[in-house]
C-alpha positions as CSV (number, residue, x, y, z in Angstrom):
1,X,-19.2,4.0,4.2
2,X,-21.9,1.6,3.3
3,X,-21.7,-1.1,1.3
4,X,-25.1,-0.2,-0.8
5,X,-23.2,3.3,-1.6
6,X,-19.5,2.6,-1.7
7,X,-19.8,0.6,-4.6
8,X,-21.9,2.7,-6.7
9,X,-20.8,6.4,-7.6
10,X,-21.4,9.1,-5.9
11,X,-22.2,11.2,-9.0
12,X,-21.6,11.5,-13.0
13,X,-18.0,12.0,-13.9
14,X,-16.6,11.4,-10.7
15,X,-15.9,7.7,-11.3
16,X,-14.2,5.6,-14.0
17,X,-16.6,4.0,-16.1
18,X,-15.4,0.5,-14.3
19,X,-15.4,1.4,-10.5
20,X,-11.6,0.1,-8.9
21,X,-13.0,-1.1,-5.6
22,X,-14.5,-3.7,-4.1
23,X,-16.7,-3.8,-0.9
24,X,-17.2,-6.5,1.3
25,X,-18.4,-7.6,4.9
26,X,-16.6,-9.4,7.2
27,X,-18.8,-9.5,10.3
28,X,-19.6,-6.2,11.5
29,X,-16.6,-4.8,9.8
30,X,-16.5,-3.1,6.5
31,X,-14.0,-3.2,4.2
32,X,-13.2,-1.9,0.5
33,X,-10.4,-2.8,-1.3
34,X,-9.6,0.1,-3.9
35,X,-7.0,-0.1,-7.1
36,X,-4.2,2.0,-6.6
37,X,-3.4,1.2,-10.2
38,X,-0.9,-0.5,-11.9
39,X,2.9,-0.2,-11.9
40,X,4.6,-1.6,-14.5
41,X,8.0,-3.6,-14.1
42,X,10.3,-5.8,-16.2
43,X,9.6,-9.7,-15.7
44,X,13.7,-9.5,-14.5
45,X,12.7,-7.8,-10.9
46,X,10.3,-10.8,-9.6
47,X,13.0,-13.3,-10.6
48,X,16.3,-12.0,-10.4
49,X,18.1,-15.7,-9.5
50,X,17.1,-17.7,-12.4
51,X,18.3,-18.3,-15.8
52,X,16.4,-15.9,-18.8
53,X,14.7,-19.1,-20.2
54,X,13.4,-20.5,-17.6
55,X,11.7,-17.1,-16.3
56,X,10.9,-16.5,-19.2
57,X,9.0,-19.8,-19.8
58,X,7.0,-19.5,-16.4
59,X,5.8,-15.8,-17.3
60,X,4.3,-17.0,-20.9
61,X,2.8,-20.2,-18.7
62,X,0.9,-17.5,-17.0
63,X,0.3,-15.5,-20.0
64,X,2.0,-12.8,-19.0
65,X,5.1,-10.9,-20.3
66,X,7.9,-12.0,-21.3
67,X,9.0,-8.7,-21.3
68,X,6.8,-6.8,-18.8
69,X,4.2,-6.9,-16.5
70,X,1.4,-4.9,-14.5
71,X,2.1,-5.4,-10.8
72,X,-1.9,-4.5,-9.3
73,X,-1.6,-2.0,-6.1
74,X,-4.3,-2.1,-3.8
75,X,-5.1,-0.3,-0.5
76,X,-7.7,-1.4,2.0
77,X,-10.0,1.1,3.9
78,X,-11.6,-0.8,7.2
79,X,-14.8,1.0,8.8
80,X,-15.9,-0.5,12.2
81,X,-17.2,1.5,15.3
82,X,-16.2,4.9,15.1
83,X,-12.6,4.0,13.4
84,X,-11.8,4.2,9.5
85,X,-8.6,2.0,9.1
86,X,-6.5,2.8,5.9
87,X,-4.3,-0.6,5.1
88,X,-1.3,1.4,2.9
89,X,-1.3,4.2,1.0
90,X,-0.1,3.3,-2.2
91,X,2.8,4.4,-4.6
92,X,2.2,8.4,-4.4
93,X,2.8,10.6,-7.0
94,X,7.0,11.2,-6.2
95,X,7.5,8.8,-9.5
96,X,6.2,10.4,-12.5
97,X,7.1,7.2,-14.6
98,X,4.4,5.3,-13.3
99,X,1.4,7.3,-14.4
100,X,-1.3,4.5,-14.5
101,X,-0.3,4.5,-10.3
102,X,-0.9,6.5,-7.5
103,X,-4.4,7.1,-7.7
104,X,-5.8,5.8,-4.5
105,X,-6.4,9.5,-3.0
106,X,-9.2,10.1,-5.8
107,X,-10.6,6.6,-5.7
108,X,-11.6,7.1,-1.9
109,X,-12.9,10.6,-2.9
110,X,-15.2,9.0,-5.6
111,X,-15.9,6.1,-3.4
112,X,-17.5,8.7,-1.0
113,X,-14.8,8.4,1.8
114,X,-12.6,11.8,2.8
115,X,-9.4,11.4,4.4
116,X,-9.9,13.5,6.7
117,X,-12.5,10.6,8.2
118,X,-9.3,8.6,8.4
119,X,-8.2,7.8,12.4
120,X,-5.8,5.1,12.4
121,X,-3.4,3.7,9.4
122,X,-1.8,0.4,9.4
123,X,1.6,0.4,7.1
124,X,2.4,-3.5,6.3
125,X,5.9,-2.2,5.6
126,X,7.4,0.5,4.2
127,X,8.2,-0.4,0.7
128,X,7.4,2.9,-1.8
129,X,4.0,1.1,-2.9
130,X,3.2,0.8,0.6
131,X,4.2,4.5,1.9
132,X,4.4,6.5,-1.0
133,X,0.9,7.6,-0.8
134,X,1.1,9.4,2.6
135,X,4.0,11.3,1.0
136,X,1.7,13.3,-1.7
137,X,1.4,16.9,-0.4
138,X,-2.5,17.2,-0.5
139,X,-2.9,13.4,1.5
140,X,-0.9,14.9,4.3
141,X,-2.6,18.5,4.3
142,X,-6.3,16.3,4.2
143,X,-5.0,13.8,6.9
144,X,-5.7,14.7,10.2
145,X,-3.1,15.6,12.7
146,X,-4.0,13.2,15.1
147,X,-4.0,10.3,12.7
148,X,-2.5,7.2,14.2
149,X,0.0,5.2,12.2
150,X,0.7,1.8,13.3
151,X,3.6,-0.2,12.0
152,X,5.4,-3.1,13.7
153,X,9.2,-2.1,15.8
154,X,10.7,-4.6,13.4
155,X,10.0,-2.7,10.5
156,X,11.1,0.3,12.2
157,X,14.6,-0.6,13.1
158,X,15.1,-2.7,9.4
159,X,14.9,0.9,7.8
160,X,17.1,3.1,10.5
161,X,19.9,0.5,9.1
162,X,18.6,-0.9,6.1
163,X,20.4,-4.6,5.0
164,X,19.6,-5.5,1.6
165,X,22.8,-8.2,1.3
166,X,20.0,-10.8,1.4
167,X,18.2,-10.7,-1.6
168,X,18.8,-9.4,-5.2
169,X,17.2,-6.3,-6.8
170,X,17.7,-4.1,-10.0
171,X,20.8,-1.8,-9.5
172,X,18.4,1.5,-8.2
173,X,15.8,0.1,-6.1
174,X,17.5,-0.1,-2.6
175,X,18.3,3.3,-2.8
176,X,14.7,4.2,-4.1
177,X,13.4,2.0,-1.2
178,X,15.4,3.6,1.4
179,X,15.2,7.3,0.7
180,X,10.9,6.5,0.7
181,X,11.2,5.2,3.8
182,X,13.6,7.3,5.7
183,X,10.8,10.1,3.7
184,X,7.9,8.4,5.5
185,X,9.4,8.0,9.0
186,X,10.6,11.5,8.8
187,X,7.4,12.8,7.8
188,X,5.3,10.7,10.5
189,X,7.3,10.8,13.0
190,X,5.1,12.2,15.6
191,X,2.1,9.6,14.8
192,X,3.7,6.5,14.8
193,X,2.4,3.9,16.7
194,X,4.9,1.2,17.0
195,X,4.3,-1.9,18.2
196,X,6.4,-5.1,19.0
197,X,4.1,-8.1,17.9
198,X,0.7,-7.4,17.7
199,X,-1.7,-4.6,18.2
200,X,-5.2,-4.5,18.2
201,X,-6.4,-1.1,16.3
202,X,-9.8,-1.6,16.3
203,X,-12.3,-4.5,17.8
204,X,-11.3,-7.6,15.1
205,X,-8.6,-5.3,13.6
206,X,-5.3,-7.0,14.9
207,X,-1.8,-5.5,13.2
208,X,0.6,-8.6,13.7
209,X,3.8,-9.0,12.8
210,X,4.8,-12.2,10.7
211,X,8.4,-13.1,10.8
212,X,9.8,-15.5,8.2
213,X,13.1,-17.0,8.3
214,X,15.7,-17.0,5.9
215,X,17.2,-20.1,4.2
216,X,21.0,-21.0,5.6
């Protein structure tokens, strides 16, 4: 993965006619962001606590909405040494209302980058955006078995028990977020990595954990 070949593609009718990645150098490291795609989601879900008007106000502020909006996914894939890092998988293909999602497992393909070349993924948390990727049948046949899957002990034990009495979501999420996840650990068991703060994956590659506190 270079970035004078990863951003051009590979060969006619491959790619999209707008290429959904970006590549960029930080140091010695290489990284590409690549689209996911989009998954759409009523303006209600990012603001669940507030009166119709004024959410409503704030989404045509930023010209969006007021109904719906396209919530961007994005993966990273980090190339340094002899690792290729693969920063979350995406939404997967279990959710065949989101069509414009899910496409990150062709986008690396036309990008030049087989998954099979993957050794270690980092999994920011295990929300169905996040995981749902490593669920589709052919990404785990064309991962290899070895693959190292690094996510923080915190995030582990949230989704053996999962609490949602601190926030509000639509009606079917929690159960749609916890049946991925309980999917994913099940699946993965046997290459998870877990690690209590931070962990370094790779020379300038640090998985931390951030924790935020909730509000009294």
């Amino acid at each position: 993965m270079k970035l004078d070949t990863i951003a051009i593609p590979r060969e006619a009718g491959v790619e999209e006619l707008v290429p959904s990645r970006y590549a960029l150098q930080i140091g010695d490291i290489d990284v590409l962001v690549v689209s996911d795609g989009v998954l759409p989601l009523p303006t209600e879900t990012m603001a669940t606590n507030v009166e119709p008007a004024v959410r409503a106000a704030w989404f045509k502020d930023m010209f969006v909405g007021p109904d719906m909006f396209d919530w961007a996914l994005n993966v990273l894939v980090v190339r340094t040494g002899d690792k290729t890092i693969l920063v979350d998988a995406g939404l997967g293909g279990q959710f065949p209302g989101f069509p414009r999602a899910g496409q990150f497992p062709r986008r690396l393909e036309a990008a030049g980058i087989d998954l099979s070349s993957v050794t270690d993924v980092i999994v920011t948390h295990m929300h169905m955006d996040h995981v749902g990727g490593l669920l589709v049948d052919d990404v785990k046949k064309r991962l290899r078995p070895d693959v190292r899957i690094h996510v923080s002990a915190a995030e582990v034990a949230f989704w053996g028990a999962p609490d949602f009495s601190f926030t509000s979501m639509p009606t079917p999420v929690p159960k749609v977020l916890r049946t991925t996840a309980s999917q994913f650990m099940k699946a993965y068991a046997a290459n998870l990595q877990v690690f209590d703060n931070e962990y370094e994956v790779a020379p300038g590659v640090v998985a931390k954990l951030i924790r935020e506190t909730i509000p009294a």
